[in-house]
C-alpha positions in Angstrom: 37.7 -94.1 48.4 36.9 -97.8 48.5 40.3 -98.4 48.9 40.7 -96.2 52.1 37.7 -97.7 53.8 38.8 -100.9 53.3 42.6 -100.3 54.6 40.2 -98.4 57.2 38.5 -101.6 58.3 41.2 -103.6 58.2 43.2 -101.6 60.9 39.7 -101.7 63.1 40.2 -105.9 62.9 43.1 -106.3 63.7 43.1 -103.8 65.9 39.6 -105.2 68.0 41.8 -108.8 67.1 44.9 -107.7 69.7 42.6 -105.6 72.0 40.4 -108.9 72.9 43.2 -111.0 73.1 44.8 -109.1 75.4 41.6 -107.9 77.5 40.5 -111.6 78.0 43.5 -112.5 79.9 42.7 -111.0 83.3 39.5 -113.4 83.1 41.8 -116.2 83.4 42.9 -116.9 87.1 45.9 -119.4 86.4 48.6 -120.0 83.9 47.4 -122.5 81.5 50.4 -124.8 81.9 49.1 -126.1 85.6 45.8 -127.0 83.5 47.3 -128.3 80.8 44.2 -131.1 81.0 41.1 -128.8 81.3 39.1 -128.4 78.4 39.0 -124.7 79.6 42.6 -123.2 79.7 43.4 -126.0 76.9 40.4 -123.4 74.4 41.9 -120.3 75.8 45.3 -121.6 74.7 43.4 -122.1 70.9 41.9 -118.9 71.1 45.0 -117.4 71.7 46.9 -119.1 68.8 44.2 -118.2 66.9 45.1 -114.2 67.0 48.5 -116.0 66.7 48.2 -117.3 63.4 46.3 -114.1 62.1 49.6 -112.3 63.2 51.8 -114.3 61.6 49.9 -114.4 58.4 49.8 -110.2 58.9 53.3 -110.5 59.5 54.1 -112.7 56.1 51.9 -109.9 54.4 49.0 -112.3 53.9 45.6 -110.5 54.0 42.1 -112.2 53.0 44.3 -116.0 52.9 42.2 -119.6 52.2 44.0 -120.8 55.2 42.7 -117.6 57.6 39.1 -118.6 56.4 39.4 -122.5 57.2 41.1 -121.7 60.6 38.4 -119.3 61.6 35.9 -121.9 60.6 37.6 -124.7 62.9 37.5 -122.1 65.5 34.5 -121.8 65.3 33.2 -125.0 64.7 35.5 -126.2 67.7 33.9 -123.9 70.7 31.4 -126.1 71.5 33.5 -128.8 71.9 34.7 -127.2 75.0 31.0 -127.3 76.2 30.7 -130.7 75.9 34.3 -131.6 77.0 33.5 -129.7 80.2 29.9 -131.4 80.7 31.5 -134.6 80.1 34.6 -134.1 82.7 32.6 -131.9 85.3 28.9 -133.4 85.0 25.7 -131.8 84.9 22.3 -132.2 84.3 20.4 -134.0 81.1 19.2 -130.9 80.3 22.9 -129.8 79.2 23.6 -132.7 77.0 20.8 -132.0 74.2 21.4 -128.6 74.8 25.3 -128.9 74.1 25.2 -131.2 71.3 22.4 -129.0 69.3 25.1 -126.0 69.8 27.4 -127.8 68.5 25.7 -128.5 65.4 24.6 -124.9 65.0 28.1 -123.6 65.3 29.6 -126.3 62.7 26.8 -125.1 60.1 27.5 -121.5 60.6 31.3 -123.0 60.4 30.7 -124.7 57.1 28.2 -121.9 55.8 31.1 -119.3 56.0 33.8 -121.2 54.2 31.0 -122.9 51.4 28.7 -119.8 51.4 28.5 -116.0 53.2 31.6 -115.5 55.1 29.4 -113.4 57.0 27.8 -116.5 58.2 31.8 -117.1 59.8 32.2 -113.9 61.1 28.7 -113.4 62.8 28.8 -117.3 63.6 32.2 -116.2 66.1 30.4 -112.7 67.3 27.3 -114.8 68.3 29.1 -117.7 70.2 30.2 -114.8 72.5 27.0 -112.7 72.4 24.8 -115.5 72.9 26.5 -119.0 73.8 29.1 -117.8 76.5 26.9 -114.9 78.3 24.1 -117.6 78.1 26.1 -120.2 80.1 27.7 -117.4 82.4 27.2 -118.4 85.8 24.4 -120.9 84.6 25.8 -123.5 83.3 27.4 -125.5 86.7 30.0 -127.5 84.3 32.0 -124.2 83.0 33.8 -121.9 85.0 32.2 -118.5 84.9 35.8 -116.9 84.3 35.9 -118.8 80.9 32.3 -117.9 79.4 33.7 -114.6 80.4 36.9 -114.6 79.0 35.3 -117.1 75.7 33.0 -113.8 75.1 35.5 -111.3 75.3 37.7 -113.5 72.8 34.9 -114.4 70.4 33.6 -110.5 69.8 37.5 -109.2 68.9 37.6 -112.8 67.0 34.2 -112.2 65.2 34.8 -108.1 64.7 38.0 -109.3 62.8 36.6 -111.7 60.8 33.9 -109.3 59.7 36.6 -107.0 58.3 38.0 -109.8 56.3 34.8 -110.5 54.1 35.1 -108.3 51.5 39.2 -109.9 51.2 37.8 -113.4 51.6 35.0 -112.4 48.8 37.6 -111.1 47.0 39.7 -114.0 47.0 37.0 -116.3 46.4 36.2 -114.8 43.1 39.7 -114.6 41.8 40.1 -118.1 42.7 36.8 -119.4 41.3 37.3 -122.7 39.6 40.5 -123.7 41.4 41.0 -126.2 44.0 40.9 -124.0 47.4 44.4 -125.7 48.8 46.4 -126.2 45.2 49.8 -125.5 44.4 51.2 -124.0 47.7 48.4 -121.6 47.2 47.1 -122.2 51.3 48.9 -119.4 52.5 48.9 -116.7 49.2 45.5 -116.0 48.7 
C-alpha cells in the first residue's frame, strides 16, 4: 500500500511540476531572447530548466537523485537574487535593499536546511517564495514587473509541490547513502 501511495505521489509532482511550467508562460509578455539581459526573463529561463532537468533525470529513470536535491536547493537559494538584481538595475527605495538582502538570507537557510537537514525545509522553502515572497512583491514592489512575481508564484508552487513529493525518495536516499561522500564515484546522478 505504501508502495502505491508513493508511486501515487509521485505522478501528482510531476504532474503539478509540467502543469506550472506550462501555466506560467502566459504571464510572460515577450520571448526571453529580446531580454536576454533582464534579471527577469533571464530566472524564468532557470525556472524553466529547472522542470528541465527534473525531466531529463525522469527520463534517465532517476527518481529521489543527490543532484535533483542540490539543484532544487540552488533554485531556491538563487530566487532572491533576482530581487536584488532587479533593485539594483531598476532602482527603488532604501526600504527594498534591507528588505531584499534579509530574503535572501532566509531563502539560502531554508536552501541549506533542506539539503543538510529536513528536505521539507527545501520543498516548503520553494512553496513559500511563491506564497509569500512573489504575491508580497506583486504590484508593490516598483523594481519587478508584476508579470514576473506572477509568473515566479505560479512556477514556485508546481516547483515546491514537486519537491514535497520527493521527500520521502530524498529521505530514502539519504539513509542508504549515510556515511558516503554525497557526490562520490559517479554517484551525482544514481541515487
Amino acid at each position: 500500500m505504501a508502495a502505491v501511495n508513493a508511486k501515487t505521489m509521485d505522478v501528482i509532482g510531476v504532474t503539478a511540476l509540467g502543469v506550472a511550467a506550462i501555466a506560467a508562460l502566459p504571464f510572460v509578455p515577450e520571448s526571453p531572447l529580446r531580454h536576454l539581459g533582464d534579471p527577469s526573463y533571464l530566472a524564468l529561463v532557470g525556472g524553466e530548466l529547472t522542470v528541465a532537468v527534473v525531466f531529463t533525470l525522469r527520463a534517465r529513470g532517476v527518481r529521489g537523485s543527490r543532484f535533483e536535491q542540490v539543484w532544487l536547493a540552488a533554485f531556491l537559494a538563487g530566487m532572491p537574487a533576482v530581487y536584488i538584481a532587479n533593485l539594483v538595475l531598476h532602482g527603488g527605495n532604501d526600504g527594498w535593499v534591507a528588505t531584499e538582502w534579509t530574503g535572501f538570507a532566509v531563502f539560502a537557510m531554508l536552501a541549506f536546511l533542506g539539503l543538510r537537514g529536513s528536505p521539507w525545509f527545501l520543498a516548503a522553502g520553494i512553496a513559500a517564495h511563491g506564497l509569500l515572497w512573489d504575491s508580497w512583491h506583486w504590484r508593490t514592489a516598483p523594481f519587478v514587473p508584476p508579470w514576473y512575481a506572477a509568473c515566479c508564484l505560479v512556477a514556485d508552487l508546481g516547483i515546491g509541490l514537486y519537491a514535497a513529493t520527493q521527500v520521502q525518495a530524498w529521505k530514502g536516499r539519504r539513509s542508504r547513502c549515510s556515511g558516503q561522500p554525497a557526490f562520490s564515484g559517479g554517484r551525482l546522478f544514481q541515487d
